[in-house]
PLY file of the C-alpha trace (Angstrom):
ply
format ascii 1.0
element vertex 73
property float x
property float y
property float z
element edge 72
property int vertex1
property int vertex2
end_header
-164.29 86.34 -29.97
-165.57 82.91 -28.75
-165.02 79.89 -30.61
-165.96 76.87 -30.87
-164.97 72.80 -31.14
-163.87 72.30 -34.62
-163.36 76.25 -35.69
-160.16 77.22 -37.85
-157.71 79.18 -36.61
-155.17 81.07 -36.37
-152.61 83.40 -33.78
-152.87 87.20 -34.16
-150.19 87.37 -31.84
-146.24 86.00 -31.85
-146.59 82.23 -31.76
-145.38 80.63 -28.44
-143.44 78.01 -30.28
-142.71 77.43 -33.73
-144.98 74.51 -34.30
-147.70 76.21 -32.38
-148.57 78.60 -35.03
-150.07 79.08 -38.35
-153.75 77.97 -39.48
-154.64 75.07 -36.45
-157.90 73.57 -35.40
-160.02 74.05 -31.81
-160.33 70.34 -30.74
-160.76 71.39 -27.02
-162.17 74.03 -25.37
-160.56 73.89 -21.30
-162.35 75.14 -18.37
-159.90 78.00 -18.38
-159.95 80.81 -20.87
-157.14 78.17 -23.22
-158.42 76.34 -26.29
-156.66 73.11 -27.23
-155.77 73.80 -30.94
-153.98 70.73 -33.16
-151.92 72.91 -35.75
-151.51 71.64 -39.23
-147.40 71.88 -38.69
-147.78 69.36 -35.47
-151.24 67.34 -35.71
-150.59 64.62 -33.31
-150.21 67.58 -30.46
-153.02 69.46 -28.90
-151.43 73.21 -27.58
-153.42 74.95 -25.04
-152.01 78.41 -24.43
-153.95 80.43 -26.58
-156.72 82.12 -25.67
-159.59 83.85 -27.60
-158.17 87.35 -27.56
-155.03 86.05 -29.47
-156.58 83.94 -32.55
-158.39 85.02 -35.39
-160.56 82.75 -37.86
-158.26 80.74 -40.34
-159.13 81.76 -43.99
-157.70 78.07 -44.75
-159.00 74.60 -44.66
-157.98 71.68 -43.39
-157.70 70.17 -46.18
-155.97 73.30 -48.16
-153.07 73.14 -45.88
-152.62 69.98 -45.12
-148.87 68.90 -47.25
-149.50 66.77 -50.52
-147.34 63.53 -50.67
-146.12 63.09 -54.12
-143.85 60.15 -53.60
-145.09 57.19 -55.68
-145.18 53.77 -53.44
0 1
1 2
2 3
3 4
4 5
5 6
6 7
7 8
8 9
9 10
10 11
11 12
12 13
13 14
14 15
15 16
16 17
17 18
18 19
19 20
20 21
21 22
22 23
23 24
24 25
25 26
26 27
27 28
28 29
29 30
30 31
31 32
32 33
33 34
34 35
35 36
36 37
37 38
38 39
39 40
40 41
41 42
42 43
43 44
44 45
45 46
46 47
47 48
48 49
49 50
50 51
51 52
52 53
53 54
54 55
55 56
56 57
57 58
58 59
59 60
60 61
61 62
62 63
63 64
64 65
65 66
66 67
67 68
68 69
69 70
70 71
71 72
């Protein structure tokens, strides 16, 4: 399956690394058969070891699993 810039996602396969898995976003798409996908569990890192053959469309949102902050300031 291709995908593209901006597509939910998420591994059908064993994650590489714990923060490299659950529902993620494509924010690059590298000349090799990788896509750079920011996971919601680290979104200031871009992973690029999975390719197309190992993700599967996210049934989440960004926004839907993104954590809530209920402290009060």
């Amino acid at each position: 399956m291709a995908f593209q810039v901006g597509d939910r996602v998420e591994p059908s396969v064993a994650a590489h690394m714990p923060e490299a898995s659950g529902p993620g976003t494509i924010v690059e798409i590298a000349d090799s058969a990788a896509y750079g996908i920011r996971f919601d569990k680290s979104p200031k890192e871009t992973h690029r070891w999975y390719v197309g053959s190992e993700l599967e469309p996210s049934k989440t949102t960004a926004k839907e699993s993104q954590p809530v902050n209920m402290e009060i300031e």
